[in-house]
C-alpha positions as CSV (number, residue, x, y, z in Angstrom):
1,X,90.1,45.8,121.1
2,X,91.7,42.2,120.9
3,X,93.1,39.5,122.9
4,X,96.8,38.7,122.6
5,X,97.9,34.9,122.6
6,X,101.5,34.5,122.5
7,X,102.2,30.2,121.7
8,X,105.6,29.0,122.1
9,X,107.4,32.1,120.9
10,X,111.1,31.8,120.6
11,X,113.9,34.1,119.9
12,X,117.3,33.1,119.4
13,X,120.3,35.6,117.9
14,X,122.1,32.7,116.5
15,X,123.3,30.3,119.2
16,X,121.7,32.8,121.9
17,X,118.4,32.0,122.8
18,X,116.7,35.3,124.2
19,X,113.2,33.9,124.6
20,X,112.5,30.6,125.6
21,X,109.2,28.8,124.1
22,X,107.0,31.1,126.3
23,X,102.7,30.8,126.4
24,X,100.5,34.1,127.5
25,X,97.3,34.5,126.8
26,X,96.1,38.0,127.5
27,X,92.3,38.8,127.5
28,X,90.8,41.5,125.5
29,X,91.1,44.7,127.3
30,X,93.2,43.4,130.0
31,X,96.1,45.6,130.7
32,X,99.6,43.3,131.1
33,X,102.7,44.3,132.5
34,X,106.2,42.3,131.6
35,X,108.6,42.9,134.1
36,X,112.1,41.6,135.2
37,X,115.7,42.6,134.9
38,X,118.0,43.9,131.9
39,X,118.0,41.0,129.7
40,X,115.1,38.6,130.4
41,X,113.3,39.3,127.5
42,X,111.1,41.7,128.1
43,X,111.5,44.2,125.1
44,X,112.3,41.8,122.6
45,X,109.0,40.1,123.5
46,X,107.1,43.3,122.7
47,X,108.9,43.9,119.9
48,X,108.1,40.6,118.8
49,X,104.5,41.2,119.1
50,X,104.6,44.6,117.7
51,X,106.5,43.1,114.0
52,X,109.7,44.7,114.9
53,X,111.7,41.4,115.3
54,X,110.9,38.2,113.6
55,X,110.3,35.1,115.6
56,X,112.5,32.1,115.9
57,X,109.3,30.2,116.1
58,X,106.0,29.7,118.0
59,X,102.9,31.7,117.2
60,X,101.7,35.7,118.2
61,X,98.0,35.9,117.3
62,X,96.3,39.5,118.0
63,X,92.5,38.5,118.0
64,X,91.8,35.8,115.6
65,X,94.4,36.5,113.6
66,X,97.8,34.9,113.5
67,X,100.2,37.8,112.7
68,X,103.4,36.2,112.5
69,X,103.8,36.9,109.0
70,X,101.7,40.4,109.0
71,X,104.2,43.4,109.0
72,X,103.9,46.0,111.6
73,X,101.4,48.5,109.9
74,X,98.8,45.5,109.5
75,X,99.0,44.1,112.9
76,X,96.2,47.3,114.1
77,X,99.1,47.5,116.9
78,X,100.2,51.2,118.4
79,X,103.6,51.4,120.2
80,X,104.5,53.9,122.5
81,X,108.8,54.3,122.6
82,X,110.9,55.3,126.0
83,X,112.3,58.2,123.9
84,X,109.2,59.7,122.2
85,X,110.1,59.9,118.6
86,X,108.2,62.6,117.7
87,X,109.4,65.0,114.7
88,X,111.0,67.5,116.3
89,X,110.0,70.3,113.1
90,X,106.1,69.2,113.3
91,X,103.7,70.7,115.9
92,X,101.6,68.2,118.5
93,X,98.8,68.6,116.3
94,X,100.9,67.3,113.6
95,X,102.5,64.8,115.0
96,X,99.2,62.9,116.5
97,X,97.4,63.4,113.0
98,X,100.3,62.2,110.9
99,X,99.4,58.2,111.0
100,X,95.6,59.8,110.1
101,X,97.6,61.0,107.1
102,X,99.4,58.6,106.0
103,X,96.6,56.5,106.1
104,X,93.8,58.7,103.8
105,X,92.3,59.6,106.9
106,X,89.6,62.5,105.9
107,X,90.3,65.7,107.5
108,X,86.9,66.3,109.5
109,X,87.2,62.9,111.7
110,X,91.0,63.3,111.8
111,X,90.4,66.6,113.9
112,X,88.1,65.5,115.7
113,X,90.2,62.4,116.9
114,X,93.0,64.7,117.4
115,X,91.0,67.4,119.6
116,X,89.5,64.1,121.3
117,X,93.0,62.4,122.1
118,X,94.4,65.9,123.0
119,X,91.2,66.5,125.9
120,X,92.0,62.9,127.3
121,X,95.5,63.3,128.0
122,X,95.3,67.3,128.7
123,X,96.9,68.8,126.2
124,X,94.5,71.0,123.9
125,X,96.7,74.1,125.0
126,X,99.5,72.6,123.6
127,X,98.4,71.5,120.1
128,X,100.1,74.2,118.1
129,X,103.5,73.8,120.1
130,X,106.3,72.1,119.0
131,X,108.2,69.2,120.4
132,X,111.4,71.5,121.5
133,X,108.7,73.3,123.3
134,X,107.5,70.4,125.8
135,X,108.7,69.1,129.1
136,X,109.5,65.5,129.0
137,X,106.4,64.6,130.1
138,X,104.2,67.0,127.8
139,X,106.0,64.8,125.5
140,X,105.5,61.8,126.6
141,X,101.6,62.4,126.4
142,X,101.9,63.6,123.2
143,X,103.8,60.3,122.0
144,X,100.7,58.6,123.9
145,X,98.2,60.8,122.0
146,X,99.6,59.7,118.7
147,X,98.9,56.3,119.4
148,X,95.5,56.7,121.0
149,X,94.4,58.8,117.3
150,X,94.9,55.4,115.7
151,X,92.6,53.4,118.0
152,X,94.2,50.5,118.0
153,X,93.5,47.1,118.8
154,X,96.3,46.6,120.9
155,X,98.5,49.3,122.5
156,X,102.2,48.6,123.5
157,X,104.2,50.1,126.0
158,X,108.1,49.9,125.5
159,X,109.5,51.7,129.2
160,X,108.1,55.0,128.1
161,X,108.6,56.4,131.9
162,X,112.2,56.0,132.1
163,X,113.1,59.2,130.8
164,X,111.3,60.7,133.3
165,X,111.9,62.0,136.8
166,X,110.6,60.4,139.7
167,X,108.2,63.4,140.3
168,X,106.7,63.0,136.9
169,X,106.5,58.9,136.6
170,X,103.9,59.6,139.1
171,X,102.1,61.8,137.3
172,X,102.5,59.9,134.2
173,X,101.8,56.5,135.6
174,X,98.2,57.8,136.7
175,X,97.6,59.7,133.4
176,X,98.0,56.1,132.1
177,X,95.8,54.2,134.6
178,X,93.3,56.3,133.9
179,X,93.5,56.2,130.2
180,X,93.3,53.0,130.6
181,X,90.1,53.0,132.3
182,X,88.6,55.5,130.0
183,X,89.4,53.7,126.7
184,X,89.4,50.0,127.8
185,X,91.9,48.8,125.1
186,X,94.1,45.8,125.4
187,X,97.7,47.4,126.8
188,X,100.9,45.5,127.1
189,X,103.6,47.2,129.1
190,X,107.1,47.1,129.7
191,X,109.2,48.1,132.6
192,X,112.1,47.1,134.7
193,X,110.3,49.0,137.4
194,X,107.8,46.8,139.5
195,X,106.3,49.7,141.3
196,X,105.2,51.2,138.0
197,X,104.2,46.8,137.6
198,X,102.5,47.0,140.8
199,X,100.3,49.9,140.1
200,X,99.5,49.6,136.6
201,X,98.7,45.7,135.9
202,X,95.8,43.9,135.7
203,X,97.9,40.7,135.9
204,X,101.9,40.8,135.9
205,X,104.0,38.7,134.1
206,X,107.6,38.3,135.8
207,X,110.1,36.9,133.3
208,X,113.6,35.7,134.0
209,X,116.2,34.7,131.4
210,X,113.5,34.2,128.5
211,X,111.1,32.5,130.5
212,X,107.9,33.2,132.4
213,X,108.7,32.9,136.7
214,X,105.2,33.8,137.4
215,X,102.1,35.1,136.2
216,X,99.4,36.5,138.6
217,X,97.9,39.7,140.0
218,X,99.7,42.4,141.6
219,X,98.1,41.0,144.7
220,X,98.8,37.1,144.0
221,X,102.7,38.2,143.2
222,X,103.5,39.8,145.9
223,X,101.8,37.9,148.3
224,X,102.0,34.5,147.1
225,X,106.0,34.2,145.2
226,X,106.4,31.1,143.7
227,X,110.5,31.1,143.9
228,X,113.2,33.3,145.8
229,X,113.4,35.6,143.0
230,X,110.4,36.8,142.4
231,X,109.8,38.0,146.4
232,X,113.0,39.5,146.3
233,X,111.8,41.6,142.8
234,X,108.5,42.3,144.3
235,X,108.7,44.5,146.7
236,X,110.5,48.1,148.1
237,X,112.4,47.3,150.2
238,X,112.2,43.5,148.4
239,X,111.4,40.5,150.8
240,X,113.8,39.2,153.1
241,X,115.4,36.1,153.3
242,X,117.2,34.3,155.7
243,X,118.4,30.4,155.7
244,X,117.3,28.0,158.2
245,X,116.6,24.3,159.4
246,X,113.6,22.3,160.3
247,X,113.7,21.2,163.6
248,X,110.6,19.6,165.0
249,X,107.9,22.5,164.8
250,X,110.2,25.1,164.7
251,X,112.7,26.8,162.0
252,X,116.0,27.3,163.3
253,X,118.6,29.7,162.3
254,X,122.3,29.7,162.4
255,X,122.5,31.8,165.5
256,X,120.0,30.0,167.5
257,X,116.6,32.1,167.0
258,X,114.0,29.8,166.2
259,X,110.7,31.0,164.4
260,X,107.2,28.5,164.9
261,X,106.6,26.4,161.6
262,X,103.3,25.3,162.2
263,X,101.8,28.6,161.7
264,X,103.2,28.7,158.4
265,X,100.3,28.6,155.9
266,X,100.2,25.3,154.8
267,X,101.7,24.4,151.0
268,X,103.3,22.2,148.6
269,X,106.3,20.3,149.7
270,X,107.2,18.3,153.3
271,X,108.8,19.6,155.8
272,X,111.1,16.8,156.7
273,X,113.2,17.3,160.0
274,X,116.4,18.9,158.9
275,X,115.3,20.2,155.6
276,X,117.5,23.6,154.7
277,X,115.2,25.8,153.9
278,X,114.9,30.0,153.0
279,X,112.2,32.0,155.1
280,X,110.9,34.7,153.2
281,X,109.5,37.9,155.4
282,X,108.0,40.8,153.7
283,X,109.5,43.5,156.1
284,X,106.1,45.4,157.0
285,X,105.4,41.8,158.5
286,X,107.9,42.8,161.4
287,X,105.9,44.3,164.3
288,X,107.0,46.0,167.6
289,X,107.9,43.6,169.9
290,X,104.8,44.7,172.1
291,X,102.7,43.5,169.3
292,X,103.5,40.3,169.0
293,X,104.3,36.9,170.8
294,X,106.7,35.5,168.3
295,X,109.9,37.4,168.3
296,X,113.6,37.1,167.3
297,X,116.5,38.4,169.3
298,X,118.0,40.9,166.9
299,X,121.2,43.4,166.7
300,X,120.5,46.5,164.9
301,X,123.4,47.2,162.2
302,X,121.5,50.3,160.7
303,X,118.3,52.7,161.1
304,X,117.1,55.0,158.5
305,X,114.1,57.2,159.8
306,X,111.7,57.9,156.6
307,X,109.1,60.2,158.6
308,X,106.0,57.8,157.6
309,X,108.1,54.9,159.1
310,X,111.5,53.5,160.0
311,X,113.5,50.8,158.1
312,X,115.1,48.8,161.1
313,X,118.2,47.0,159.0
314,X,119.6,43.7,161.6
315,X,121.5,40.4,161.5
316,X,119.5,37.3,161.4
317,X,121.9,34.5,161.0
318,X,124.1,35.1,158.6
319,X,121.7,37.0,156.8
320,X,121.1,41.4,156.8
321,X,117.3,41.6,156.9
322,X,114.8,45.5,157.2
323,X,112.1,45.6,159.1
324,X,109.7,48.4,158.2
325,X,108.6,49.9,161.7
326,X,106.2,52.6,163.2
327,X,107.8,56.1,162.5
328,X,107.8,56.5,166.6
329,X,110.0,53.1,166.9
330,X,113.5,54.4,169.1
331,X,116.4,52.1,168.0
332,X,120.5,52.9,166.7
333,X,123.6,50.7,165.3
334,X,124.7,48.1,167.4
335,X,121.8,47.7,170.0
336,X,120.4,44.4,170.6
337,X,116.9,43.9,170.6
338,X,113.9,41.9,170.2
339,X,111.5,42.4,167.0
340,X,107.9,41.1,166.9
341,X,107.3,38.5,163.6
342,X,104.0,37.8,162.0
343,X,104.4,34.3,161.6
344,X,100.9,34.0,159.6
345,X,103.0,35.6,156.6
346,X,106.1,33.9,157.0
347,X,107.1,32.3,153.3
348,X,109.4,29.6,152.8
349,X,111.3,28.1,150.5
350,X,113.5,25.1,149.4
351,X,117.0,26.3,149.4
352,X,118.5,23.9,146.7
353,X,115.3,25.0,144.4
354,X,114.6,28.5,145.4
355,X,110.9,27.3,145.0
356,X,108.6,28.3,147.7
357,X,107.3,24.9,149.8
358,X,104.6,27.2,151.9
């Protein structure tokens, strides 16, 4: 195992600059997810790390050595791909023993690391099958397997659940927490999907147009956004946002409601009378009306009914906002009501910025 320090690191594709001077450090055995939208650097990063793309400059080091110059096959780096490639003419057995072989690895131990990788991941019955043979996620352990037979310093993680159905991601996404857990090597792990970021990570990193947005814990991201755009990435359904003016104590909206801003946890920034600002709402932090004393005269534009709850969908403003209510909560299109707020999570942030003040 190893820690990954990434210093600086730049990519640029001639006059486009794909990753911007960016600085991680990532602790041995800590398992990091990178996460954002197509384009924000993400993949090229870890290929970056992996030796698959040079860097425009900066520094990767993978323990205590600086590998910017090492090819891939010396970094002690395995890579796991979103579309498997595994030789399709070789059995499983084959294809997790055939780095062992390329490398001069004795027979004896190379079994026995294969029959080991193989009982981790649950596929002994499998071994003599061949790729052709496999579901997509059989596969996708197998492509695991091959890496974990090289025991790695550093394993990387390019998307490889996207090829899956949702039913299997699941499955997957817990074969790899747990691998995780049993084998306690360094992982980094990329995915445009932040529930797999959510459930995976030991600390997230959010990127956005080749830079970092926010580092943190799954906990610390979701519950403490730094900017607009990483509440509304965190999150299903994402954050809600609605504009609004400070007026006194209170944060007024264009059609008059009026939420209390002194039980807004306290922050950076001043809220000066007038200011513009966004409230963010996390919309499980809408309550029955019943259950609370702060509350917003609503009209419902649209209900969808879940079974374990109800996403309430109403104009706040100028602004569509979901509240995520009790399954038992009665409501349709077009009724006005009044919905409860929790106004000890209420988020806000500068509208000119998108930063969050509070």
């Amino acid at each position: 195992m190893a820690s990954v320090s990434l210093r600086k690191l730049d990519k640029s594709y001639g006059a486009l600059r794909i990753v911007k001077g960016i600085d991680l450090e990532i602790a041995d055995g800590e398992f990091v997810v990178f996460v954002g939208p197509s384009g924000c650097g993400k993949s090229t990063t870890l290929r970056m790390v992996a030796g698959l793309e040079t860097i425009s400059g900066g520094e990767i080091r993978i323990g205590d050595r600086a590998v910017n110059a090492l090819p891939p096959r010396e970094r002690d780096i395995a890579m796991v791909f979103q579309d498997y490639a595994l030789y399709p003419h070789k059995t499983v057995r084959e294809n997790l023993g055939f780095s062992l072989k390329v490398r001069g690895t004795n027979i004896a131990d190379s079994h026995r690391r294969i029959d080991e990788a193989a009982e981790i991941l649950g596929i002994s019955h499998l071994l003599d099958r061949r790729p052709g043979q496999l579901s997509g996620g059989q596969r996708q352990r197998v492509a695991m397997g091959r890496a974990i037979v090289r025991r790695p310093q550093v394993f990387l993680f390019d998307e490889p659940l996207s090829n899956l159905d949702a039913k299997l991601r699941g499955q997957v996404r817990t074969e790899i927490k747990r691998l995780h857990q049993q084998i306690g090597t360094t992982i980094i792990y990329v995915t445009h999907d932040q529930v797999e970021a959510m459930t995976l990570a030991d600390r997230i990193v959010i990127l956005r147009g080749g830079d970092i947005e926010q580092v943190g814990t799954p906990d610390e991201v979701y519950n403490r956004p730094n900017s607009v755009f990483v509440g509304g990435f965190v999150g299903s359904p994402a954050m809600n946002f609605a504009k609004a003016a400070i007026k006194g104590d209170r944060l007024v909206f264009a059609d008059g409601n009026q939420l209390p801003c002194a039980a807004v946890r306290s922050g950076q920034g001043t809220l000066d009378e007038g200011r513009e600002v966004i409230v963010g709402i996390r919309p499980e932090h809408f309550t029955p009306v019943a259950a609370s004393d702060v509350q917003l005269a609503v009209k419902v534009q649209v209900v969808e009914p879940l079974g374990s709850d109800t996403l309430v969908h109403f104009q706040l403003g100028g602004d569509v906002l979901t509240a995520r209510m009790p399954p038992d909560v009665r409501t349709q299109a077009g009724e006005e009501i009044r919905i409860g707020v929790n106004p000890s999570r209420i988020h806000l942030f500068d509208a000119a910025t998108q930063r969050a003040i509070a």
